[in-house]
N, C-alpha and C positions, 0 to 999 in steps of 0.2 A: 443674374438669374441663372439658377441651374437646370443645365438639361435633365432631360428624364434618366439618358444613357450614364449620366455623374452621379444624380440619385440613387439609381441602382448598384452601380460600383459602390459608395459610400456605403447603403446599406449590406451587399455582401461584405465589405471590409470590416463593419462592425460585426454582423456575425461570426467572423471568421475568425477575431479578436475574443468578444465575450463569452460565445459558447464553449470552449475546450478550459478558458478561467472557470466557466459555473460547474461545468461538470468535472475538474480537478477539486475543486474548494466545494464541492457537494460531497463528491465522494468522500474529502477526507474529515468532513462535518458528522457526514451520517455514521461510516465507522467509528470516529471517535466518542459517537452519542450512545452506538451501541455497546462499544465495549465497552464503554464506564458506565451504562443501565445494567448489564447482566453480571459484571464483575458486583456491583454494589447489592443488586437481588443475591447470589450467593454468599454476599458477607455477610448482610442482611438474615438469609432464612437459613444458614446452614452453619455449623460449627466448621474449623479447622478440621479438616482429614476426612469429617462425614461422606458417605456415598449416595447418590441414591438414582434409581431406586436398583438393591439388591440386585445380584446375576442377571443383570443384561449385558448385552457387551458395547453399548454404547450407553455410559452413564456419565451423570454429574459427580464431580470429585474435588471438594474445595481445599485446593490447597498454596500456599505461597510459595515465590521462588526468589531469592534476592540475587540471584547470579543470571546469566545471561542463559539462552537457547539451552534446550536439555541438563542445567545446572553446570554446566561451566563459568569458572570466575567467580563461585559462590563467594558470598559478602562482600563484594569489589563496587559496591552500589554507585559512589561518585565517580570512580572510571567511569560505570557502565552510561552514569547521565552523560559526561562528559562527549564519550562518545555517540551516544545518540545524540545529542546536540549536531556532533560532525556529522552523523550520519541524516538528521532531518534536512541539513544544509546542501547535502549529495543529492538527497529525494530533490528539493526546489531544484537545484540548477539541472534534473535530470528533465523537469518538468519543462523548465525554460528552452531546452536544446533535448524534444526527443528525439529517438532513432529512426522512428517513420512519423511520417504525416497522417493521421487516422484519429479518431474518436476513441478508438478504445485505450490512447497511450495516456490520455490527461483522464482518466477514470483509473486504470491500472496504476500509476503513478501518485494518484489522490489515495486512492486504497491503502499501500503502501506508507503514505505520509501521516493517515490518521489511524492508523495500528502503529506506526512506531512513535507517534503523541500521544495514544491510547496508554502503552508501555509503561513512559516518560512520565504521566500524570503517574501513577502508580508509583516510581519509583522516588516521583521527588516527593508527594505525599506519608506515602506509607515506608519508605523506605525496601519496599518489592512487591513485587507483580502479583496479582492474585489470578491462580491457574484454577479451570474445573471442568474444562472439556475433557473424559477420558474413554478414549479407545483400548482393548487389551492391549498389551507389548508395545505402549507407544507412551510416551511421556504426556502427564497432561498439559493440556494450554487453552488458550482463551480466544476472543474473537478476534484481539488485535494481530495476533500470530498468524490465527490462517487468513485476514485481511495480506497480510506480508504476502503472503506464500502464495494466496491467491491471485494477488496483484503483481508478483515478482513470475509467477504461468503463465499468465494473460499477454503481459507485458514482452516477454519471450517468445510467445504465440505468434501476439500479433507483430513482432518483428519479422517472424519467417512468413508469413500472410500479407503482410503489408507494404515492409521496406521495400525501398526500391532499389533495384538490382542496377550493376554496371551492365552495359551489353557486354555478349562476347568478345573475346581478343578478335576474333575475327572482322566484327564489322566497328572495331575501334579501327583496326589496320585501315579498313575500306575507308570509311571518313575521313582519317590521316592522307590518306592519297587522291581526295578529289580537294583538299585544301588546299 
């Protein structure tokens, strides 16, 4: 029979285990669901190149990109899956081994994973990305991009907020000397 005090332990251990899995594999569920609902709504209601709506500066702009970040590597499309494949592989094992210990690293890191499956779907589909977020002076792009970006800040964020620090040289010295 098990104590109460083993019960407890077991139960935090499974928490500790399942919740940073659901909320990794939520996150990168919900991004990937969004950016292939809104990429397919603009392919859907909007012609290639349309804008809309007129002289706002934050507008819908459908357009494709077969090369990578800001049109580098145009038409290199099976490099670029190739590499995303290497690179989804990076996002997993970044998950398995983050930098700190916290909640926001398996959501930041899920973000990431389903914006560049978001991409991926597109690429190995259609053979390119369908872009239609447009700011002035800035290239357009989509939700799985700023999913990256957003979760490659966070991610960074909460590394300076979260990880944990060595102590100073100082009191490594002092512990050194009472050992």
């Amino acid at each position: 029979m098990r104590t109460a005090e083993a019960m407890n332990t077991s139960t935090a251990t499974s928490t500790a285990t399942w919740l940073p899995r659901a909320l990794f594999l939520g996150a990168a569920v919900i991004v990937l669901a969004l950016d292939q609902a809104t990429k397919g709504l603009v392919r859907t209601f909007m012609d290639r190149g349309e804008t809309w709506p007129d002289g706002w500066p934050i507008r819908l702009h459908h357009v494709t990109n077969t090369g990578a970040a800001f049109g580098i590597l145009k038409d290199q499309t099976g490099f670029l899956i190739v590499t995303t494949v290497i690179g989804l592989a990076a996002i997993y094992l970044y998950y398995r081994y983050p930098p700190f210990d916290h909640l926001v690293a398996p959501i930041a890191i899920g973000m990431m994973l389903g914006g560049a499956m978001g991409n991926l779907v597109d690429r190995v589909r259609l053979g390119r990305v369908t872009d239609f977020i447009d700011f002035p002076f800035w290239p357009s792009f989509n939700v799985a991009d700023s999913s990256i970006t957003i979760g490659i800040a966070v991610l960074l964020l909460g590394y300076v907020l979260f990880a944990e620090r060595p102590p100073p040289k100082a009191e490594r010295e002092d512990a050194g000397a009472d050992g």
